[in-house]
C-alpha positions in Angstrom: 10.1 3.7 -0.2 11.9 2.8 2.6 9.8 0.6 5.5 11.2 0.4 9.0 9.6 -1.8 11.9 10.7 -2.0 15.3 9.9 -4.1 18.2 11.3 -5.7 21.7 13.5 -8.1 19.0 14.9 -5.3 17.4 14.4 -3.9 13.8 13.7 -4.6 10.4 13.9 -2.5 7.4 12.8 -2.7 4.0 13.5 -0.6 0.9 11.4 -0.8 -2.3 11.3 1.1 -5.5 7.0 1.8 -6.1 6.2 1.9 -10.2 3.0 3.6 -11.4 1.9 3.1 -15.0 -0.8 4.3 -16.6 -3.2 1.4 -17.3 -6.2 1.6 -20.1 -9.4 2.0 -18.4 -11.9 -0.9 -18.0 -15.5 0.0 -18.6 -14.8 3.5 -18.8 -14.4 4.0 -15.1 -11.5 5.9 -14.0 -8.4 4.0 -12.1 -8.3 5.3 -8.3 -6.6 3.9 -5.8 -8.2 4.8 -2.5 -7.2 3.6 1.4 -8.5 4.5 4.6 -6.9 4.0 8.0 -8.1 3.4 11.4 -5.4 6.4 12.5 -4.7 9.9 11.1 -1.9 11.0 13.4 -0.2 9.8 16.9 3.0 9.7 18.6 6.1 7.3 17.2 5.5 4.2 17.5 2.5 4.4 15.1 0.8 1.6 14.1 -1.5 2.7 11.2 -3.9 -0.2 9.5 -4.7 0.2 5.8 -8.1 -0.7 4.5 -8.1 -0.7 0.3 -11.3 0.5 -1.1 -10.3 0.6 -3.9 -13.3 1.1 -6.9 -12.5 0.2 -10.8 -9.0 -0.3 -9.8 -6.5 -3.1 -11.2 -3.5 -4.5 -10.9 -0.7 -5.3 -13.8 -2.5 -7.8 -15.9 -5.9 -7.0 -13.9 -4.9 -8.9 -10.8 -4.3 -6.8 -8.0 -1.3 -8.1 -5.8 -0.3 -8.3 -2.0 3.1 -7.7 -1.4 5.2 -8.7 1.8 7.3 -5.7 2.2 9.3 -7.3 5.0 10.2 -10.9 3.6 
């Protein structure tokens, strides 16, 4: 993936290699990750927010994780 963000100071870009593994279920329930946003579509400059509502979902270990993608 490959993250770009630009403003007045100029920009700053990001790439990152995303991993999906399988993980066992927990209490039977299926693994879904599921986001809404507050925008479907626009002109460039976007900016799109991400809401994770997430059910029965895990992270590695079964901690879910932030990352900072532009550290």
């Amino acid at each position: 993936m490959n993250m770009s963000v630009s403003n007045e100071n100029g920009t700053n870009s990001k790439t990152a290699t995303i991993v999906v593994m399988k993980a066992e279920s927990v209490n039977n329930g299926l693994h879904v990750a599921d986001f809404s946003t507050n925008v479907t579509s626009g002109y460039a400059p976007l900016s799109v927010l991400f809401t994770d509502i997430s059910q029965n979902a895990t992270g590695i270990g079964g901690i879910l994780t932030m990352t900072d993608w532009l550290t």
